[in-house]
C-alpha positions as CSV (number, residue, x, y, z in Angstrom):
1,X,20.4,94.2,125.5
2,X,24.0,92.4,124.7
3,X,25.7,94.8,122.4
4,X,26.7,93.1,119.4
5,X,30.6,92.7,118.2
6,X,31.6,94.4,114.8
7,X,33.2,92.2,112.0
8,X,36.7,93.3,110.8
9,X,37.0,93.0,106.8
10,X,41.1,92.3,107.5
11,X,41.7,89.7,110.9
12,X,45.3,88.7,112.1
13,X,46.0,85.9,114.1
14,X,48.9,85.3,116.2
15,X,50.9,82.2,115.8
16,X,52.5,80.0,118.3
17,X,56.1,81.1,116.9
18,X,55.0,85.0,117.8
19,X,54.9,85.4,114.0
20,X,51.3,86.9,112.6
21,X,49.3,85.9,109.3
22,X,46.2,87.4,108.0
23,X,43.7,85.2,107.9
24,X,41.6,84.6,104.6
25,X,38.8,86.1,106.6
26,X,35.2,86.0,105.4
27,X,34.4,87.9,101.7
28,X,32.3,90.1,103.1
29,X,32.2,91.6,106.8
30,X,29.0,90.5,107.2
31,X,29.8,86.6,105.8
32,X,28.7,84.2,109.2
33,X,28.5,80.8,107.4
34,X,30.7,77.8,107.9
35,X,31.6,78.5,104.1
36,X,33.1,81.9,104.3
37,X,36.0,80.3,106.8
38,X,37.4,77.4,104.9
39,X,40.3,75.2,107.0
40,X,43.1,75.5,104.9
41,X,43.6,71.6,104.8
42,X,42.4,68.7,106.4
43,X,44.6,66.5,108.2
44,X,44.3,62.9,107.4
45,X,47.1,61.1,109.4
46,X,46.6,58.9,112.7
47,X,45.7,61.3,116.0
48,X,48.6,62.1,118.4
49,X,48.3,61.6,121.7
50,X,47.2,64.0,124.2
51,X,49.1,66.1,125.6
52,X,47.7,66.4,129.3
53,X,48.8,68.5,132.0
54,X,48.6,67.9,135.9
55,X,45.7,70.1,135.6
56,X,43.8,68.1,133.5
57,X,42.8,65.9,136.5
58,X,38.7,66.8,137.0
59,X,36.4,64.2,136.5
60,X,35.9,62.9,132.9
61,X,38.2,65.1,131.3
62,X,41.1,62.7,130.1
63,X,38.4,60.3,129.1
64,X,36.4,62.7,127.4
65,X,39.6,63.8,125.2
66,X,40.6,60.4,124.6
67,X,37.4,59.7,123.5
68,X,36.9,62.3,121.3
69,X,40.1,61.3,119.7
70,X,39.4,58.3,118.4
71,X,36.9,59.1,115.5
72,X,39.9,62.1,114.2
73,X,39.9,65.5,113.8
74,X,36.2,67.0,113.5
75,X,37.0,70.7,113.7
76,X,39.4,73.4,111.6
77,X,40.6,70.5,109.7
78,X,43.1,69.3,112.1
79,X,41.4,70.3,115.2
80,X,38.6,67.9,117.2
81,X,36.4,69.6,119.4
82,X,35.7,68.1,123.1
83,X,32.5,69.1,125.0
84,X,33.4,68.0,128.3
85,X,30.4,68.1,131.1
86,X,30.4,70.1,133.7
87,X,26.7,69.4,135.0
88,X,23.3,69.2,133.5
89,X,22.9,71.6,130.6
90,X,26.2,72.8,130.8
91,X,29.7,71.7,128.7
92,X,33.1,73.0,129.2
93,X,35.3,73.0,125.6
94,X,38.6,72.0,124.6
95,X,39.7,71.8,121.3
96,X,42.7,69.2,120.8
97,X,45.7,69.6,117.8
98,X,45.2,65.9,116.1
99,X,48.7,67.0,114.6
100,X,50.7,67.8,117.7
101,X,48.0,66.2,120.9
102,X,48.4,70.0,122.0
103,X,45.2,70.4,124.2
104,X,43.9,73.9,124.0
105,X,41.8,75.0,127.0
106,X,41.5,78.8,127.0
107,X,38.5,79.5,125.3
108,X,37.4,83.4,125.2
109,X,34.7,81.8,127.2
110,X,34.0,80.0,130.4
111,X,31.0,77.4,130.0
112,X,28.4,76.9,128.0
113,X,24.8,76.4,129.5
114,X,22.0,75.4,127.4
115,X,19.2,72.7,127.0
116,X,17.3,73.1,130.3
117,X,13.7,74.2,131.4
118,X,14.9,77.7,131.6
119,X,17.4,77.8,129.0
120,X,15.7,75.8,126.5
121,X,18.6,76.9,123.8
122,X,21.5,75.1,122.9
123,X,23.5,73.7,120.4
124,X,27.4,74.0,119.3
125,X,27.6,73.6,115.6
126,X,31.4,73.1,113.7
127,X,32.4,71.3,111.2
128,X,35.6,69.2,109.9
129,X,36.0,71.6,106.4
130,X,35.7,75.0,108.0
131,X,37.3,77.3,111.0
132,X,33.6,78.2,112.0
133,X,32.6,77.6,115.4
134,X,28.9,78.8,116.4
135,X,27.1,78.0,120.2
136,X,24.0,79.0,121.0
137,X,23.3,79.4,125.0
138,X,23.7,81.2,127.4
139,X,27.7,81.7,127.4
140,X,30.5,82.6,130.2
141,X,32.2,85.5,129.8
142,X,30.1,86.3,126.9
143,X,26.4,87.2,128.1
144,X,24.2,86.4,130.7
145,X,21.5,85.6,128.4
146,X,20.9,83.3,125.5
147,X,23.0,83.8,122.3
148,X,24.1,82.9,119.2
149,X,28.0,83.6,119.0
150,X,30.4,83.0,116.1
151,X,33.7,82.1,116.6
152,X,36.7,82.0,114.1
153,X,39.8,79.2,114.6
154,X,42.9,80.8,114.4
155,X,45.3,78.5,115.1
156,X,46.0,78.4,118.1
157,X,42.5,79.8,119.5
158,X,39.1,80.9,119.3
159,X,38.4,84.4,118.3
160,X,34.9,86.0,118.7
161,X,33.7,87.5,115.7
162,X,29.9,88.2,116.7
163,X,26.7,88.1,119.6
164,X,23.5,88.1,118.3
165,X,20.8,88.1,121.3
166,X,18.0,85.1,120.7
167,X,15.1,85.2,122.5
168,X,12.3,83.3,122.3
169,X,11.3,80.5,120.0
């Protein structure tokens, strides 16, 4: 059984300068709704461009960001979320800075595998208004069995906030 992650009431994130802010946080420790984690604006300008690195060089990723790109941020208010493929029932995420093109890649997880025969579970909900991220499937690093896990954007990264074990349907 996946032992579930306590909320913290108070949350710091680091920011790129090394400076730390506390976030707003949910109003109560037990608050897991896209509400509860409002982005703090929405960014309305034209997209940079990516920022790419050499390692950016496996198949469909460049495409897959530029592509994403084009219909603006979609994520965290500035942020637009990329599910790249990595095979069937399986997606790699990067979430891309619409302000700066930075291209964050360091996920506190690996891959996300859902949506097959076995696995029948699987979706990655976000929105544009709120720092929210939630994935359901079976997740790298996270558990070897199906899960819905609840992420927080704190710019510049995920944080995990919770595991809950799903079973069954």
């Amino acid at each position: 059984m996946l032992p579930i992650v306590a909320l913290c009431a108070i949350q710091v994130c680091l920011l790129p300068s090394g400076y730390a802010r506390q976030s707003s946080g949910p109003p109560s420790a037990g608050c897991l709704r896209f509400g509860c984690y409002p982005a703090r604006v929405v960014f309305r300008g034209r997209p940079a461009k990516p920022r790419f690195k050499t390692e950016d060089n496996f198949p469909h990723f460049r495409e897959d960001v530029q592509f994403a790109l084009r219909k603006g941020p979609t994520f965290a208010g500035a942020q637009t979320l990329v599910e790249v493929a990595c095979g069937t029932g399986c997606a790699a995420i990067a979430v891309v800075d619409n302000r700066t093109g930075e291209i964050f890649r360091n996920t506190p997880f690996g891959e996300v595998h859902f949506g097959t025969p076995v696995n029948p579970y699987g979706k990655i909900s976000y929105r544009l208004n709120s720092r929210l991220l939630v994935i359901e499937g079976r997740i790298d690093g996270v558990s070897k069995t199906p899960v819905r896990a609840y992420y927080e954007w704190c710019d510049p990264g995920l944080r995990l906030l919770q595991a809950v074990p799903i079973g069954p349907r």
